[in-house]
C-alpha positions, 0 to 999 in steps of 0.5 A: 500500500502506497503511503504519502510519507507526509500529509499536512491535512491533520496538522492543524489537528494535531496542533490542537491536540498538543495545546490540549495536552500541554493545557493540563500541566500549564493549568496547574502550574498557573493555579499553584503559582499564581501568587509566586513572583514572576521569576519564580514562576519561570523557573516553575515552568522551566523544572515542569517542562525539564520533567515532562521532557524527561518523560517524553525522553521515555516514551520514546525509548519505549516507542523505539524499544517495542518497534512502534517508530513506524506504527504510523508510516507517514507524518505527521499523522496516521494514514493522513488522520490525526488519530489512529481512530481515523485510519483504522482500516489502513492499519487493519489491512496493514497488520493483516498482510503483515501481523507482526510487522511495524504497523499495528493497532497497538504500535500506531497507538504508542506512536502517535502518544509520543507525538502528542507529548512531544507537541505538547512539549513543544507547546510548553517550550513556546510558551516559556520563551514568550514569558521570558521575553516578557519578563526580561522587558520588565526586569533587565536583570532576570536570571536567565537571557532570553536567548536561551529559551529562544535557543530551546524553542530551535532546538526542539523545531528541529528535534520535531524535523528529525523526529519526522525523518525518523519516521519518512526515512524508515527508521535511518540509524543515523537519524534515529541515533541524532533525534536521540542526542537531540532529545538529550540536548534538550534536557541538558538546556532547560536544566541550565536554565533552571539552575539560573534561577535560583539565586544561587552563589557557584562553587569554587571547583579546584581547575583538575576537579573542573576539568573532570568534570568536562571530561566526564560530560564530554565522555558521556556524550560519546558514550550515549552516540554509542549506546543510540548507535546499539539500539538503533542498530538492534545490536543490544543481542549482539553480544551473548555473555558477560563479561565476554562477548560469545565467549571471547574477549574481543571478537572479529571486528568489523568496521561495516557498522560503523559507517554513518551513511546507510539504510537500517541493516544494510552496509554503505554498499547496500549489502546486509550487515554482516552479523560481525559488524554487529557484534563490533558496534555492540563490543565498542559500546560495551568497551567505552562503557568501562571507562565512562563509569570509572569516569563517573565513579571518580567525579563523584567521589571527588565531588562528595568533598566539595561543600554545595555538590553533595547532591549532585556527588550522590545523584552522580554515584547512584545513577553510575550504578544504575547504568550498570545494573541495566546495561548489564541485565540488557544483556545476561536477560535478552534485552528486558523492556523495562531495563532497556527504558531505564537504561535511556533513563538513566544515560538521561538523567545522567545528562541533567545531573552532570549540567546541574553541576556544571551550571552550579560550579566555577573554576577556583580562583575565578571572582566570586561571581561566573565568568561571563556566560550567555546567562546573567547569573546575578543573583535575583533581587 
């Protein structure tokens, strides 16, 4: 069956949908801070979008995880229709021909609930810029320049533009694994600005304590390309055993799966991936994992001793763990749902935690105040 890979005839639609669920949270966020001052209302806004966009990181695991990215092969609504109700017998025929391929009554579902909470995220985002604005021509010494919520509001327009190639490239590794770093990037913005509304006085980190910490933020990074890369490419199973791989510590390696530029399951030549290649990627993954969590142990053993980065310090350690623990059951039990969720999780809120200490520190020696940073980080009045 022929499918238009987009159709805007349910947009307008679908934009409705996403204030509609974006309203919910923005009534009570109005009715329990509608006494606050304005910048406190802000950055209540600011934490209410980070959550929510926390959960939305979730659900696209989930709706990655359980093969339901192409539930609704085109964009950006369903056989044309703002709901899977409206294209019930596109799906029905679908799932007929092909009952446990990508489009299902259940798969389109999944995909199209992250659609709305993404929309609807994105409708908070807005939302939050515009106040911003607002309140920064009141007060020129808001915490945060508006800038940053500007930025946010690009960043998810074009977190919106790869979730659609996700969907019209058919499931692209390149693209799914960017509209996973993106969907982190994300994260890491709004919890910047959140920090900046707090008044908050920065840490004085000693300049090796500092530096770690950047390295472990920057090795994370690469660590989660490298874990969207596994998923993305389904080569969480690659690998059967632990510590070694198929029963050998380094297997054949192949560079085939590391090329950038291919279809799903199929080499840059357009040949099917050899299964070597899958082991490799999932083996590089698994290597670099080591080094990360030592990385992240040792960040937050010496952050434990820095008065003010207690909370992050134990945040830190208790998540490293939790990687481990989930990335370790992916594997010794083919591949769980709900560990395979909590492991995006965690690499997520891993992201949040880092930021928060980077946002909350300053190299020692500095004023006592940040060097000058995109925000003002003046204290409020």
């Amino acid at each position: 069956m022929q499918v238009d890979l987009y159709n805007l005839d349910p947009l307008l639609q679908l934009l409705g949908l996403g204030v509609l669920v974006a309203g919910v949270p923005l009534a009570w966020f109005w009715r329990r801070n509608r006494h606050a001052l304005p910048a406190q209302r802000l950055k209540a806004l600011t934490l209410l979008t980070l959550v929510l966009t926390f959960e939305l990181v979730m659900v696209g695991a989930f709706t990655r995880l359980t093969d339901s990215g192409l539930g609704c092969p085109d964009w950006p609504g369903c056989y044309g229709s703002a709901t899977p109700m409206g294209a019930q017998a596109h799906i029905s025929a679908a799932q007929t021909a092909m009952p446990t391929g990508p489009v299902t009554h259940g798969k389109a579902w999944v995909e199209m609930v992250h659609r709305y909470m993404a929309t609807g995220v994105g409708v908070l985002i807005v939302t939050l810029c515009v106040m911003t604005w607002r309140q920064r021509r009141r007060d020129p010494a808001l915490a945060v320049n508006p800038a940053w919520p500007t930025l946010t509001v690009l960043w998810v327009c074009l977190q919106g533009a790869f979730g659609a190639f996700t969907v019209t490239m058919k499931l692209f590794p390149l693209i799914v694994t960017l509209h996973l770093l993106l969907a982190l990037g994300l994260l890491s913005l709004l919890t910047a600005q959140a920090v900046r509304y707090d008044g908050w006085q920065s840490v004085a980190l000693p300049g090796s304590a500092r530096k770690l910490l950047w390295l472990a933020f920057v090795a994370l990074w690469i660590q989660m390309a490298l874990g969207g890369w596994v998923s993305t490419n389904y080569a969480v199973l690659a690998c059967n055993g632990f510590p070694a791989c198929n029963g050998q510590w380094w297997p054949d390696f192949q560079t085939a799966g590391f090329a950038l530029w291919r279809e799903l399951g199929h080499g840059s030549d357009g040949q099917v991936l050899p299964f070597a290649a899958l082991t490799s990627i999932h083996v590089v993954h698994r290597s670099m994992a080591w080094a990360v969590l030592a990385l992240l142990l040792g960040l937050g053993w010496r952050l434990g001793k820095v008065p003010g980065l207690a909370r992050p310090a134990k945040a830190l350690l208790a998540l490293a763990g939790l990687q481990f623990l989930t990335g370790l059951s992916n594997v010794v039990l083919d591949w769980p749902l709900l560990s395979a969720v909590l492991h995006t999780a965690g690499a997520a809120a891993l992201v949040i935690v880092l930021t928060w200490a980077l946002a909350l520190s300053r190299r020692a020696g500095s004023s006592d105040l940040p060097a000058p940073t995109p925000f003002d980080s003046r204290p409020l009045a």
